[in-house]
C-alpha positions as CSV (number, residue, x, y, z in Angstrom):
1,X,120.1,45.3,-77.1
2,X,120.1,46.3,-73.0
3,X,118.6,44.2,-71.0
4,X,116.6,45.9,-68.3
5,X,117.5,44.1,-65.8
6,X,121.4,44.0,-66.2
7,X,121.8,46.9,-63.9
8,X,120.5,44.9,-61.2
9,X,123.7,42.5,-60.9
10,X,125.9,46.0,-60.6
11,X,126.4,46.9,-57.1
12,X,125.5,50.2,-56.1
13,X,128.4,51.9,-54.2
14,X,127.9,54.5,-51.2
15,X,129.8,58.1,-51.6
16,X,132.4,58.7,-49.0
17,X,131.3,61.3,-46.2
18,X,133.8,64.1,-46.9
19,X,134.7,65.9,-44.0
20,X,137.3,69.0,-43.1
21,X,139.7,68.7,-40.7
22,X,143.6,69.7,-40.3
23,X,145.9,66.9,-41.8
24,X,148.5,67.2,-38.5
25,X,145.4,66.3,-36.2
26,X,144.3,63.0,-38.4
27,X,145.8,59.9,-38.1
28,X,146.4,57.2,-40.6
29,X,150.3,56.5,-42.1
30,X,151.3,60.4,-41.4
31,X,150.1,61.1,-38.8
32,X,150.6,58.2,-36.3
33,X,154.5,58.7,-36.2
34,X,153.5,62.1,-34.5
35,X,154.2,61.8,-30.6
36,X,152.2,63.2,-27.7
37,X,152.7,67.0,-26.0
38,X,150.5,67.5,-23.2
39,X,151.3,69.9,-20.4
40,X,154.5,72.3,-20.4
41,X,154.4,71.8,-16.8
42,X,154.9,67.8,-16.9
43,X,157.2,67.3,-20.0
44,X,159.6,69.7,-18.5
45,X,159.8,68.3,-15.1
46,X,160.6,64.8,-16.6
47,X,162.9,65.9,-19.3
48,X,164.8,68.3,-17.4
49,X,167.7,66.2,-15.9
50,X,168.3,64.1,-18.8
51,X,168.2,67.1,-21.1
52,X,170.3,68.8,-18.7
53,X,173.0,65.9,-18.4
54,X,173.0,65.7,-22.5
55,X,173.3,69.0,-22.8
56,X,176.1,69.5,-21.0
57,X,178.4,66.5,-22.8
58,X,177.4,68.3,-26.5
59,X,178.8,71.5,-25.2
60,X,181.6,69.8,-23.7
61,X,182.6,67.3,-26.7
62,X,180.9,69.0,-30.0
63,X,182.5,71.9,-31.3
64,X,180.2,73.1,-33.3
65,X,177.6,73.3,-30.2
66,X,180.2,74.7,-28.0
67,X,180.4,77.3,-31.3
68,X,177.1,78.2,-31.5
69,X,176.3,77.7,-27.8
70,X,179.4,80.4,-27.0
71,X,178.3,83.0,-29.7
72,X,174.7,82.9,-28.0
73,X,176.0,84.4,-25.2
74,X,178.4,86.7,-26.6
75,X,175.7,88.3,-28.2
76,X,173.0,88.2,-25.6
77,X,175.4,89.9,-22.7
78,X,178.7,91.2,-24.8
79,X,180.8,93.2,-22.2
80,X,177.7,93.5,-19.8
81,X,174.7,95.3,-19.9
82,X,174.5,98.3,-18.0
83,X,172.1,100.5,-16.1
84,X,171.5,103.8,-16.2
85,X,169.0,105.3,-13.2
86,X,165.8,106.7,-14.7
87,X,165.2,108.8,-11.4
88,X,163.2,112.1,-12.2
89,X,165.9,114.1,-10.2
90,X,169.2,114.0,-12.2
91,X,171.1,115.0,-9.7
92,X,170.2,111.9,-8.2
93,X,171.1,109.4,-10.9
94,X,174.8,109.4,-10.6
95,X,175.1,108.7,-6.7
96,X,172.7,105.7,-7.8
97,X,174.5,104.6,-10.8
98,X,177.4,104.8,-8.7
99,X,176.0,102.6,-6.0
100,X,174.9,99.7,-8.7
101,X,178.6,99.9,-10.0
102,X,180.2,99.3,-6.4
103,X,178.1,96.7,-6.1
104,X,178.7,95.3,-9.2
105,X,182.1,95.4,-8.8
106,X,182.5,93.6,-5.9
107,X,179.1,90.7,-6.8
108,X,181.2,87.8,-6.8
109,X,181.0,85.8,-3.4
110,X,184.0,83.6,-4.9
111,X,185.7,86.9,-5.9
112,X,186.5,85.6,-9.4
113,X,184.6,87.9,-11.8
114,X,182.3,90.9,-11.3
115,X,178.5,91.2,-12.1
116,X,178.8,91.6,-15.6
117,X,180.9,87.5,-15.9
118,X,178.4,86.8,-13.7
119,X,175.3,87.5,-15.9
120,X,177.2,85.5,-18.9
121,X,177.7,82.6,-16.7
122,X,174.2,82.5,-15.8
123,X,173.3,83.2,-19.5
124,X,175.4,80.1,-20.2
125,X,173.9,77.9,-17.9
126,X,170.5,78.9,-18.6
127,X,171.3,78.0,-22.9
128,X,172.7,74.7,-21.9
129,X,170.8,73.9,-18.7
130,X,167.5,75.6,-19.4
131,X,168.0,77.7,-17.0
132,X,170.2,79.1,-14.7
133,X,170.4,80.1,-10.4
134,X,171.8,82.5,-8.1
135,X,171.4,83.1,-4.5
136,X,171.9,86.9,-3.1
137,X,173.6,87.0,-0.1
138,X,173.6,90.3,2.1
139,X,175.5,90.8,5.4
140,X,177.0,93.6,7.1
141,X,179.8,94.2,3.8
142,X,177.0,94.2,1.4
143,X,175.2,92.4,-1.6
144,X,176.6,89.4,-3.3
145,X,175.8,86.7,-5.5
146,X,176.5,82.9,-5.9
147,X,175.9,80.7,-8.4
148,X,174.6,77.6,-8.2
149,X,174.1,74.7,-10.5
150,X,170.5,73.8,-11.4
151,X,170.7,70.4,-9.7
152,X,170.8,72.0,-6.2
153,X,166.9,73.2,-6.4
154,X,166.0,70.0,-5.3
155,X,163.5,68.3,-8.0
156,X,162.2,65.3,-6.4
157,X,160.7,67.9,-4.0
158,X,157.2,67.8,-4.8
159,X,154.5,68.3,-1.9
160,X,150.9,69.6,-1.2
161,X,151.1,72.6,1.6
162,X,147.1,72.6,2.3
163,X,145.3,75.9,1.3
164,X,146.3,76.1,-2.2
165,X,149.8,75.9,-1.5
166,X,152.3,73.1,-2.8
167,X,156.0,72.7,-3.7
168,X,156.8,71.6,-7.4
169,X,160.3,70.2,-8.4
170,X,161.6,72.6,-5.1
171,X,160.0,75.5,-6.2
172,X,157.3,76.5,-3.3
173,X,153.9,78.3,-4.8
174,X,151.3,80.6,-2.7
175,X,147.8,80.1,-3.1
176,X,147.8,82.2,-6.4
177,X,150.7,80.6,-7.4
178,X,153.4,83.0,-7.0
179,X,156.8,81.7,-6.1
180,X,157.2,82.5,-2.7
181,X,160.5,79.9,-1.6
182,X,163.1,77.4,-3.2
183,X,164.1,74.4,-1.7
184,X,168.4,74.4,-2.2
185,X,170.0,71.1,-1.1
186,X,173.6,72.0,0.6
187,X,175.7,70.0,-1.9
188,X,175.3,68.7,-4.8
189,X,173.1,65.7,-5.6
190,X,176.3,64.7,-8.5
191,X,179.1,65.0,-5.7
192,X,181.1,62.1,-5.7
193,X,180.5,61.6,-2.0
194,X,177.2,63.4,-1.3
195,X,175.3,64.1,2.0
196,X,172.0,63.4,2.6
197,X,170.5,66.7,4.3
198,X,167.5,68.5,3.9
199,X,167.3,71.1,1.5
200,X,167.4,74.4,2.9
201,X,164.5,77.1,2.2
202,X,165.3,79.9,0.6
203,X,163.1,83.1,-0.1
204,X,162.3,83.9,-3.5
205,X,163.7,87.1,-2.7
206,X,166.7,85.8,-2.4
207,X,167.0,83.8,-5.6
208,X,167.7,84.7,-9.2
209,X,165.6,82.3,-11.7
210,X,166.9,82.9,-15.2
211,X,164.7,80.7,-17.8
212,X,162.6,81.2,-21.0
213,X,159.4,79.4,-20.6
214,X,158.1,77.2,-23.5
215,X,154.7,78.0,-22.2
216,X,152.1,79.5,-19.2
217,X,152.3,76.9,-16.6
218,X,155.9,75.9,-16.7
219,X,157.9,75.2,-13.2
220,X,161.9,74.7,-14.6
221,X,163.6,75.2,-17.9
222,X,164.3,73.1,-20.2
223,X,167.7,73.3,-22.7
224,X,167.6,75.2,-25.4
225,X,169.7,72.0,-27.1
226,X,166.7,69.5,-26.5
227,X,165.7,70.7,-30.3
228,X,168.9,69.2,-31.5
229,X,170.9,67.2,-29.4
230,X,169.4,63.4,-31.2
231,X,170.7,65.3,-34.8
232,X,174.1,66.2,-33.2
233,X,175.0,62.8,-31.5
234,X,174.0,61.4,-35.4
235,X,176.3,64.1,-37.0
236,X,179.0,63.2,-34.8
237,X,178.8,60.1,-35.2
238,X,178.3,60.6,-38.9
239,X,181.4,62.3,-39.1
240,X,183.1,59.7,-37.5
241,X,182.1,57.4,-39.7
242,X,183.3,59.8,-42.5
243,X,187.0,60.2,-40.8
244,X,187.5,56.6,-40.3
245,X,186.6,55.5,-43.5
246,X,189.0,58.5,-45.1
247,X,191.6,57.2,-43.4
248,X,190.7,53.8,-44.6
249,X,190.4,55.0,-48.1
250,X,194.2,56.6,-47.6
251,X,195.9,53.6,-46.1
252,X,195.3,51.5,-49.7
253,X,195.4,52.5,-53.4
254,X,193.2,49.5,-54.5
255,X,192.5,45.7,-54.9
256,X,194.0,42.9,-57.1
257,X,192.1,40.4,-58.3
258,X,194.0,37.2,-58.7
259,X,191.7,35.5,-61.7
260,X,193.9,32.3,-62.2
261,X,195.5,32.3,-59.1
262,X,199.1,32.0,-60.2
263,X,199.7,33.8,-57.1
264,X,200.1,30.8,-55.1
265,X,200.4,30.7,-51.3
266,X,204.1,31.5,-51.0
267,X,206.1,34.5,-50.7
268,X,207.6,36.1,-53.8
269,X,210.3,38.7,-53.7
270,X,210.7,39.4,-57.4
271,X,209.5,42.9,-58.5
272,X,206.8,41.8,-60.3
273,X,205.0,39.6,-58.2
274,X,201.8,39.9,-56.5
275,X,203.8,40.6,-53.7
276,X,205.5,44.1,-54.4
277,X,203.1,46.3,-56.1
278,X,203.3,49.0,-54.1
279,X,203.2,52.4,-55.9
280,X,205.7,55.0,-55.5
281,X,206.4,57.9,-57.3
282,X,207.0,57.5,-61.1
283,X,207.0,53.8,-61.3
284,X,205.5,51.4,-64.1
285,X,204.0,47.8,-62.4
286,X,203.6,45.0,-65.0
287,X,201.1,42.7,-63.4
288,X,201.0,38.9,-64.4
289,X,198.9,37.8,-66.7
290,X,195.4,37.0,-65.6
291,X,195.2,39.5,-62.8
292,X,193.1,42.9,-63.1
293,X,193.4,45.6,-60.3
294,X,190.3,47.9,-59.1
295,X,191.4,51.5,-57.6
296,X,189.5,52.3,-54.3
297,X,187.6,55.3,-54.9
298,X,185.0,55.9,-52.3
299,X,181.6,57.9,-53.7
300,X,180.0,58.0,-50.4
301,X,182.4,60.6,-48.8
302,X,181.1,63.5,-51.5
303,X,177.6,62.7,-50.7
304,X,178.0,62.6,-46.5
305,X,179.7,66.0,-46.5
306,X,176.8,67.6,-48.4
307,X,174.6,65.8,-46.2
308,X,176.4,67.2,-42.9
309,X,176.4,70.7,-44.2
310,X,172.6,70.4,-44.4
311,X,172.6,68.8,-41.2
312,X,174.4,71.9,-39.6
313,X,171.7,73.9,-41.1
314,X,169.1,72.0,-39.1
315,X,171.1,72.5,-35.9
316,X,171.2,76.2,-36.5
317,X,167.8,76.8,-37.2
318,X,167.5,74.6,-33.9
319,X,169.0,77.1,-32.0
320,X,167.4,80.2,-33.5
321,X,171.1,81.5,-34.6
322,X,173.2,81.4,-38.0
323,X,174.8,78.7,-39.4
324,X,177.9,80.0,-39.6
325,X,178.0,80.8,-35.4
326,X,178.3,77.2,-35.7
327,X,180.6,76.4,-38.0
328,X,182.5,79.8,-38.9
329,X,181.6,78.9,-42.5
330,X,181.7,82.3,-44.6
331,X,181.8,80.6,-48.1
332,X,179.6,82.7,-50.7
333,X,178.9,85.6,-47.9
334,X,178.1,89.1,-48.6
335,X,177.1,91.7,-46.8
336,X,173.5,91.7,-47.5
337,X,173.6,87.8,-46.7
338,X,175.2,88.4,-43.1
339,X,173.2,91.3,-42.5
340,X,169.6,89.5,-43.2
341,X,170.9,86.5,-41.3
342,X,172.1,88.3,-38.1
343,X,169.0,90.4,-38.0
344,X,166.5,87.3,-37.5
345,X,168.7,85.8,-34.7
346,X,169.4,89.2,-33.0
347,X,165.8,89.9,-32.8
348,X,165.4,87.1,-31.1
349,X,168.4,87.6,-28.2
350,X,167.1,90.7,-28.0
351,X,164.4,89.7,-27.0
352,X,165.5,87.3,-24.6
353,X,167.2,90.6,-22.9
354,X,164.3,92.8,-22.1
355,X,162.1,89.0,-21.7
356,X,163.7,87.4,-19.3
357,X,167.4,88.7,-18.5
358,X,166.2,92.2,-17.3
359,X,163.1,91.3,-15.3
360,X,164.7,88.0,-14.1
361,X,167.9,89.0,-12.9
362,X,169.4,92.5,-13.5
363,X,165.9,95.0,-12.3
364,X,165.4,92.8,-9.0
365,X,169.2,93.1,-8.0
366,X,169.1,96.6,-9.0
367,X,166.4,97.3,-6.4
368,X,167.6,95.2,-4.3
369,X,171.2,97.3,-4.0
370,X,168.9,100.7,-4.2
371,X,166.8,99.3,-0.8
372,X,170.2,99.1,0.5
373,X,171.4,102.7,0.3
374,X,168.2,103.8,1.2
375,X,167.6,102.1,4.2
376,X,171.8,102.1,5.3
377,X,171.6,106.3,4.3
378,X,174.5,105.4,2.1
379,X,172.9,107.7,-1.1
380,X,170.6,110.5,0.1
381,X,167.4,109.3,-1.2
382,X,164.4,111.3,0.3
383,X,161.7,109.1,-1.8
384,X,162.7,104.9,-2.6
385,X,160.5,104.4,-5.1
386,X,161.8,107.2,-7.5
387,X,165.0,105.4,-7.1
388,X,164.2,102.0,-8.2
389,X,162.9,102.9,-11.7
390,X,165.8,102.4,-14.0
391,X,167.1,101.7,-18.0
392,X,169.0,99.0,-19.1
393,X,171.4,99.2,-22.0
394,X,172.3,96.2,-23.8
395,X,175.8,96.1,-25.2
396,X,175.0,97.8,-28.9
397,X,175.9,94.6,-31.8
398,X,178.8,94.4,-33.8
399,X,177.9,95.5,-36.6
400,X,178.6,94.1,-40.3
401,X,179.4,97.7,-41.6
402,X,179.9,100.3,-38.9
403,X,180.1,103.0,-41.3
404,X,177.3,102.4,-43.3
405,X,174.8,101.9,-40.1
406,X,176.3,105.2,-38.5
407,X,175.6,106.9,-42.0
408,X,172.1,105.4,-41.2
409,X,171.8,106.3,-37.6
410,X,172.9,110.2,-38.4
411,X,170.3,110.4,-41.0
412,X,167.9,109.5,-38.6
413,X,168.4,112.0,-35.9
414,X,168.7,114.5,-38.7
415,X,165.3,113.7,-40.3
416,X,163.7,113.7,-36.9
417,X,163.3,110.2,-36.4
418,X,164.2,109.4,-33.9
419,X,166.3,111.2,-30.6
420,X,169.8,111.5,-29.6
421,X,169.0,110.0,-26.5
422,X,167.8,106.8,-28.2
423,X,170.3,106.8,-30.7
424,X,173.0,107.0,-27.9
425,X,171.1,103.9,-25.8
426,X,171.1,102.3,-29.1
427,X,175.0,102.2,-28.8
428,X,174.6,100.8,-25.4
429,X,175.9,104.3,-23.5
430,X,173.7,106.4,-21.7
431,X,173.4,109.7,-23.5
432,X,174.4,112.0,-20.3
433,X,177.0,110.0,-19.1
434,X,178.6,110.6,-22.6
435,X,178.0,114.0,-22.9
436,X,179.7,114.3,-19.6
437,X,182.7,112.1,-20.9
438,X,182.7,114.5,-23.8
439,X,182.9,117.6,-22.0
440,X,185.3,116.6,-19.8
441,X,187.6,115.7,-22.7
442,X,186.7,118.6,-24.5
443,X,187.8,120.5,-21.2
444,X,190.8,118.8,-20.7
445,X,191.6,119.4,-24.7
446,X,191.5,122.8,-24.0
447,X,193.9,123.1,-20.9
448,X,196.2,121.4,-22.3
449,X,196.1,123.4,-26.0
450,X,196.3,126.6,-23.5
């Protein structure tokens, strides 16, 4: 029989408010291990020199980063990327072209490489560093460029100009904060006997900024290792661990337990003591009685080197690029799996070109040498703003089958879609320089069958 009043000792228990929310913006066990990211603006200037300093010994020390790093720019800049003028007068467009490659020829103030090793070093610096300078100098000779390394913009210069104006990390800002001067110290700040001087202000004009910005806001780049470069200084020393112990491992076959220790403390020189057990090719070892031996056979090696390869993954997917442009690791690859990898990555270096490479660095020079010949009268240019619209070509990528994507590339033009003139940019030639090249040849073929 119930009682009616046994429900009174039973508790009654309050339902839990249930609420929505995202799980990555709660707290509790998960969420608390998340760390703070505030402003693009402020981590970067904070993280920027350590980063910097980091990045730098991983692409010096680590292979695999100096790998990946390497193949980065080989595929972002190749042989160079080229311009073609996009003047509406074609007779115009040679005597331009012409102009960019004098220029381009002679770009180096140190006179070690020409515009295109220029642009790859500056691509370099700009994947390790975060981002990468040059300063174009002009006298009486012409245009040149010097590189400089990103320590020189000085970054403890921070100021308030009055009227909206103000200096961040040496990088001066007009009221509507366009970049209007950097602040270059004479010598480097990491010289091993460096002179205190003022930095020197230098028109943005003058300067080529190369960086990919991680968002609006953002004063100086930031590596494209920070990602990775706490996974890589535990995978090398990982693989440290993994050499030292191997060679351990080598240097002993195993371990003899001495149970009744009729081993003694003294030395004996007969064969079959505990003394000489050694093991040589084809021998048979009697051990005493009372003694057991135990064969060193580490497990931990087979584990660690599945571990590292998965670790190498991470890296890769770090940098946006293939595993094996870091390791050279072609095990199990075909050529639909190299094709769908390289596609992903080139997209992505592709567009860093027309992103930041073109409008950063090459278009500025470009108009900056075709402001030249139009105000020396070096190229007859009746209009200068005609003149300064151009094309870039990027250097066409290896491909994994050349036949197969020409096949493709042919069908194409034949079914209409697309044009010869693309298809030729696509190559990385401009399509009237090559059908001049072909003529010519064509002419010359002819001469000399006559």
């Amino acid at each position: 029989m119930a009682f009616p009043f046994a429900n009174f000792f039973k508790r009654d228990t309050v339902q839990p408010v249930q609420t929505r929310s995202f799980d990555a913006a709660t707290g509790g066990r998960r969420g608390s291990a998340f760390m703070a990211y505030g402003s693009n603006a402020t981590e970067t200037l904070a993280a920027a020199a350590p980063l910097r300093s980091r990045a730098r010994h991983a692409y010096a020390n680590n292979g695999y980063i100096s790998n990946g790093v390497n193949a980065i720019v080989a595929e972002a800049v190749g042989a160079g990327i080229e311009p073609a003028s996009a003047h509406p007068d074609t007779a115009l467009r040679d005597p331009l072209n012409q102009e960019w490659l004098t220029f381009a020829e002679n770009a180096d103030v140190e006179g070690r490489t020409d515009m295109r090793g220029l642009l790859a070093q500056l691509v370099l610096a700009t994947v390790i560093d975060g981002e990468g300078f040059a300063v174009i100098e002009e006298d009486s000779h012409g245009i040149q460029v010097r590189l400089i390394p990103a320590e020189m913009v000085d970054e403890s210069k921070t100021a308030d100009l009055g009227q909206g104006r103000y200096v961040a990390a040496g990088i001066e800002y007009d009221a509507r904060g366009r970049r209007v001067a950097y602040h270059i110290q004479p010598n480097r700040p990491t010289d091993l006997f460096p002179t205190s001087r003022t930095p020197i202000r230098v028109l943005a004009k003058d300067v080529l900024h190369l960086m990919r910005p991680l968002g609006p806001g953002q004063v100086r780049g930031v590596s494209w290792l920070a990602p990775v470069l706490l996974t890589v200084n535990e995978l090398d020393q990982l693989q440290d661990a993994l050499l030292v112990g191997a060679k351990i491992a080598a240097m002993h076959a195993g371990f003899v337990t001495d149970n009744n220790n009729i081993g003694g403390t003294g030395a004996y020189p007969e064969a079959d003591s505990l003394t000489d057990i050694s093991l040589e090719p084809g021998v048979v070892r009697i051990l005493p009685a009372g003694t057991d031996i135990k064969f060193n056979s580490p497990s931990e090696a087979k584990d660690s080197i599945a571990f590292a390869k998965l670790t190498l993954g991470q890296i890769a997917a770090g940098l946006g690029i293939p595993q094996f442009w870091l390791d050279g690791d072609l095990t199990g690859a075909n050529y639909s799996s190299l094709r769908a990898g390289l596609i992903p990555a080139r997209a992505k270096l592709e567009q860093f070109q027309y992103h930041q490479i073109i409008p950063q660095t090459l278009t500025p020079l470009w108009r900056r040498v075709q402001t030249r010949a139009y105000l020396s009268g070096s190229v007859d240019i009746p209009d200068l703003a005609p003149a300064l619209l151009v094309e870039w070509l990027p250097p066409r990528f290896m491909q994994v089958d050349p036949m197969k994507d020409t096949q493709a590339l042919v069908a194409q033009i034949e079914a209409k879609l697309t044009s010869r003139t693309k298809a030729v940019a696509s190559l990385g030639w401009n399509r009237v320089d090559l059908d001049k090249e072909i003529a010519a040849e064509t002419a010359g073929d002819t001469n000399d069958a006559a």
